[in-house]
C-alpha positions in Angstrom: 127.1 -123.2 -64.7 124.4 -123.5 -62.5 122.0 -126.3 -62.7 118.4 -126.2 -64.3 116.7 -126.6 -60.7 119.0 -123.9 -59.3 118.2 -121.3 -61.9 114.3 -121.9 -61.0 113.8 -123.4 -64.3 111.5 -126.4 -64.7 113.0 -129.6 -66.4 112.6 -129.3 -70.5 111.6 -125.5 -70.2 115.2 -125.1 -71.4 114.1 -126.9 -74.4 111.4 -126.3 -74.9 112.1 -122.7 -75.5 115.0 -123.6 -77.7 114.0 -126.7 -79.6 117.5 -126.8 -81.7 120.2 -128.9 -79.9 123.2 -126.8 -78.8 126.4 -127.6 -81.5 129.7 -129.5 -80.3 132.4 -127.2 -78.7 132.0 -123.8 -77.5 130.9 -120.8 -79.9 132.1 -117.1 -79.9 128.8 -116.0 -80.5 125.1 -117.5 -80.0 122.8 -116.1 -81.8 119.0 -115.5 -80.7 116.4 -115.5 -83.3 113.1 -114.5 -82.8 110.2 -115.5 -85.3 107.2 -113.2 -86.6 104.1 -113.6 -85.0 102.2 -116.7 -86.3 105.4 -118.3 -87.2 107.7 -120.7 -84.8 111.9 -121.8 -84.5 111.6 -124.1 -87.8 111.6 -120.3 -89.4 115.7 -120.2 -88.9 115.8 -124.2 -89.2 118.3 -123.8 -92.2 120.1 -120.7 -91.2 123.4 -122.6 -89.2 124.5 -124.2 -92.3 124.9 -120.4 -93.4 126.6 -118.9 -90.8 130.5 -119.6 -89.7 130.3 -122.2 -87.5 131.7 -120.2 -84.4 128.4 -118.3 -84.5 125.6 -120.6 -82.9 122.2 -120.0 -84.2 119.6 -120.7 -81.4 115.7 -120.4 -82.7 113.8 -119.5 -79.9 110.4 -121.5 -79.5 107.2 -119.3 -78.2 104.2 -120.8 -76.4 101.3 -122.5 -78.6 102.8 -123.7 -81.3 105.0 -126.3 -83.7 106.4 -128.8 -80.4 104.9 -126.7 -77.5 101.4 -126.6 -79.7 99.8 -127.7 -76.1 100.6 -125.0 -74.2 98.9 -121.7 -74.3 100.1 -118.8 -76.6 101.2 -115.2 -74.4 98.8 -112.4 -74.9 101.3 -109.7 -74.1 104.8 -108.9 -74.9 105.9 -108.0 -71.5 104.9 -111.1 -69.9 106.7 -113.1 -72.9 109.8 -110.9 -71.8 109.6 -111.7 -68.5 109.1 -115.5 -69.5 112.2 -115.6 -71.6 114.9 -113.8 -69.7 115.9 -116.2 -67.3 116.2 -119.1 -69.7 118.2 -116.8 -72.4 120.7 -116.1 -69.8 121.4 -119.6 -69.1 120.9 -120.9 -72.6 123.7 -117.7 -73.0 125.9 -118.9 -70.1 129.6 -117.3 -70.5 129.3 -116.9 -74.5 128.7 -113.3 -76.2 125.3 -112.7 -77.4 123.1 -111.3 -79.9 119.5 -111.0 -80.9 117.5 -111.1 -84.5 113.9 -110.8 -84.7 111.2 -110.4 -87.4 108.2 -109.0 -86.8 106.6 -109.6 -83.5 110.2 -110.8 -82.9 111.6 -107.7 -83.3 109.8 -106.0 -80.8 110.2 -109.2 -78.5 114.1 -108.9 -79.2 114.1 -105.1 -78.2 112.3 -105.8 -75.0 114.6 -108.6 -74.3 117.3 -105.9 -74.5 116.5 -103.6 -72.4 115.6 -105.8 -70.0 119.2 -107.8 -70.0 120.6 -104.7 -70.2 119.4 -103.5 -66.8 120.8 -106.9 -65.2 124.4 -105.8 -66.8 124.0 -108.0 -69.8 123.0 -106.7 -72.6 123.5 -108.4 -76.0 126.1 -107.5 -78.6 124.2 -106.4 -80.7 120.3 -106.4 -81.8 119.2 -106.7 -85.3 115.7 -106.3 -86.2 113.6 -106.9 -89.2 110.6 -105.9 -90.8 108.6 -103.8 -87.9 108.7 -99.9 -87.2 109.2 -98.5 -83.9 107.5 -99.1 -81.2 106.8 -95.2 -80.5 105.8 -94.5 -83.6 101.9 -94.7 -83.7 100.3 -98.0 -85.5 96.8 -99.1 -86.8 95.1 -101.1 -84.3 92.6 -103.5 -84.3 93.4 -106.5 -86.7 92.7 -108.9 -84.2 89.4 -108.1 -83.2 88.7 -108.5 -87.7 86.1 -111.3 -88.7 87.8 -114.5 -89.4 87.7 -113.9 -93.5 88.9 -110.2 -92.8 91.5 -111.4 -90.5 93.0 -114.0 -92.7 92.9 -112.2 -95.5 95.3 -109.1 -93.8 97.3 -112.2 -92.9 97.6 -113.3 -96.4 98.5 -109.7 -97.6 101.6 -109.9 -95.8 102.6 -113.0 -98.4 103.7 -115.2 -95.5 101.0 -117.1 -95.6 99.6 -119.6 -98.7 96.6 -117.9 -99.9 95.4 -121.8 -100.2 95.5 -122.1 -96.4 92.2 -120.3 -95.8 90.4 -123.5 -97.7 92.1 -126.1 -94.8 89.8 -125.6 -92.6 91.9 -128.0 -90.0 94.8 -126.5 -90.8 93.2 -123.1 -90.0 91.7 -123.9 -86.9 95.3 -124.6 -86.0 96.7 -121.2 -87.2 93.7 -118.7 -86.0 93.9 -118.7 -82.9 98.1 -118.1 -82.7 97.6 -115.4 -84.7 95.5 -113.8 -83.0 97.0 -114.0 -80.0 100.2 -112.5 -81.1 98.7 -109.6 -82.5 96.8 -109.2 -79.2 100.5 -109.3 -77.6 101.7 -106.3 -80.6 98.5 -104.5 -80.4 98.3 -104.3 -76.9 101.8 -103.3 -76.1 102.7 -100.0 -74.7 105.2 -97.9 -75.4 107.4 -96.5 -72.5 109.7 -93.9 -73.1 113.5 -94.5 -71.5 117.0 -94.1 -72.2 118.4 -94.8 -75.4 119.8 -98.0 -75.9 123.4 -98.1 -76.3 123.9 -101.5 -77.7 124.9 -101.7 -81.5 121.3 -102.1 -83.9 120.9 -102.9 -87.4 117.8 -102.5 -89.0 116.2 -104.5 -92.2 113.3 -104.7 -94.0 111.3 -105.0 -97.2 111.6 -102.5 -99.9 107.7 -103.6 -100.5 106.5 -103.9 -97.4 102.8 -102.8 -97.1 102.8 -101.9 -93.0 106.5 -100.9 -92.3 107.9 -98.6 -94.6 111.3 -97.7 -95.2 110.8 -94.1 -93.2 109.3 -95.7 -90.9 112.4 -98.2 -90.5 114.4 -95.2 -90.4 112.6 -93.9 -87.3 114.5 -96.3 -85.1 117.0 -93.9 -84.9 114.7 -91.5 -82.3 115.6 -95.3 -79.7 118.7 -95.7 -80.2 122.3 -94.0 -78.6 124.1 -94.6 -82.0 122.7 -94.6 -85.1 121.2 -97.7 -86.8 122.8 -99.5 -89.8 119.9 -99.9 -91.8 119.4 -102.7 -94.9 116.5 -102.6 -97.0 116.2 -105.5 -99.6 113.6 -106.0 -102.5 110.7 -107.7 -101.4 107.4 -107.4 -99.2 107.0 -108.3 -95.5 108.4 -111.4 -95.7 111.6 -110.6 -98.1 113.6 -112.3 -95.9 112.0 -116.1 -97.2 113.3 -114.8 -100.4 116.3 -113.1 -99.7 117.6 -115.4 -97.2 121.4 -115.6 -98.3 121.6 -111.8 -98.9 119.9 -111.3 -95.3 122.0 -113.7 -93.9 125.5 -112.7 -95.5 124.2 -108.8 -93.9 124.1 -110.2 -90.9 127.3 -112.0 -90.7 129.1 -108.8 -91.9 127.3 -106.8 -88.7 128.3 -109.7 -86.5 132.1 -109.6 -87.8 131.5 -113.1 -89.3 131.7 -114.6 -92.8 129.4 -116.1 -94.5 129.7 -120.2 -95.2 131.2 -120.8 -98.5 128.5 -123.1 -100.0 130.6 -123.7 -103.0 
């Protein structure tokens, strides 16, 4: 494999982008996850324990926040895609891959795709969670809300303590994250191309006030072969709740078991 300098790659971007020191041996499958927008890696910090152990779960660390809180956040979706190929590839190196992403991380992980794809190596498969289409026309606009307006749409999606908005250090922290991922959502634009031809599974909230289940349904209209789709009870964020059942799910779609925790 070649070296970080060869690749183009700065020492500790590698690292930095995936914060979770690689497991002993050599995997059959790493596993990309991609966190919601406000969120960081620590989101999938207790998902390996689930998973077999031949599947390697690798959280993938966005600018501006948790260790890389110094840095500045991306204000677009492309340019985060165009940020995280390289190193995906040789965090990949030789081993199968796959994708999961929540929210902002969805659409991130379906960029991500496409674009491997067009070097000749795509993923095994993409699973995304909890955001509708990107064709599909969405409200617009949160970003630009008041601070209390803002934070309280953020609150309605039950991801965040309601108690947070009465931290006020704690919120200057958040604020501006937020708003600069949904500045990379709400900005992004659609392009319409060919159908992607790796295998997707869908999930989502039964309960989930922005992406309902026909919109879920709706990646179907992107996709060569039809999604498996998996709704479970719960809001935006079912997947906190639902964890074990999410992760089990995704195992099955992988063609991996499920850690006995007996």
């Amino acid at each position: 494999m070649d070296s970080v300098s060869e690749t183009g790659l700065r020492p500790g971007e590698l690292s930095a982008w995936f914060p979770i020191a690689p497991l002993t041996g050599k995997p059959e499958l790493r596993l990309f996850c991609l966190h919601h927008g406000g969120g960081g890696a620590s989101a999938y910090r207790d998902w390996q324990k689930l998973l077999d152990p031949r599947v390697e779960v690798v959280p993938v660390q966005l600018p501006g926040r948790e260790g890389r809180f110094n840095e500045p956040c991306e204000l677009s979706i492309r340019r985060l895609t165009e940020r995280l190929t390289e190193p995906i590839l040789h965090r990949a190196g030789d081993v199968p891959f796959a994708f999961f992403g929540h929210s902002m991380g969805a659409l991130l992980s379906y960029e991500l795709t496409y674009e491997l794809g067009a070097r000749g190596v795509p993923p095994q498969h993409l699973a995304l969670s909890g955001f509708a289409p990107p064709h599909l026309t969405r409200p617009a606009g949160v970003r630009l809300l008041p601070d209390q307006e803002f934070m309280a749409h953020i609150v309605g999606l039950e991801g965040t303590p309601a108690d947070l908005v009465e931290l006020p250090e704690l919120l200057d922290l958040l604020l501006p994250v937020l708003r600069a991922d949904f500045t990379a959502c709400e900005t992004y634009e659609y392009v319409e191309r060919e159908a992607l031809r790796v295998p997707v599974t869908v999930f989502g909230g039964s309960e989930d006030p922005g992406v309902e289940v026909p919109m879920l349904r709706r990646w179907a209209d992107l996709v060569a072969t039809a999604p498996y789709l998996r709704v479970f009870p719960g809001g935006h964020f079912y997947l906190q709740e639902q964890r074990e059942e999410l992760v089990r799910a995704l195992a099955d779609r992988l063609g991996f078991g499920l850690v006995d925790q007996k």
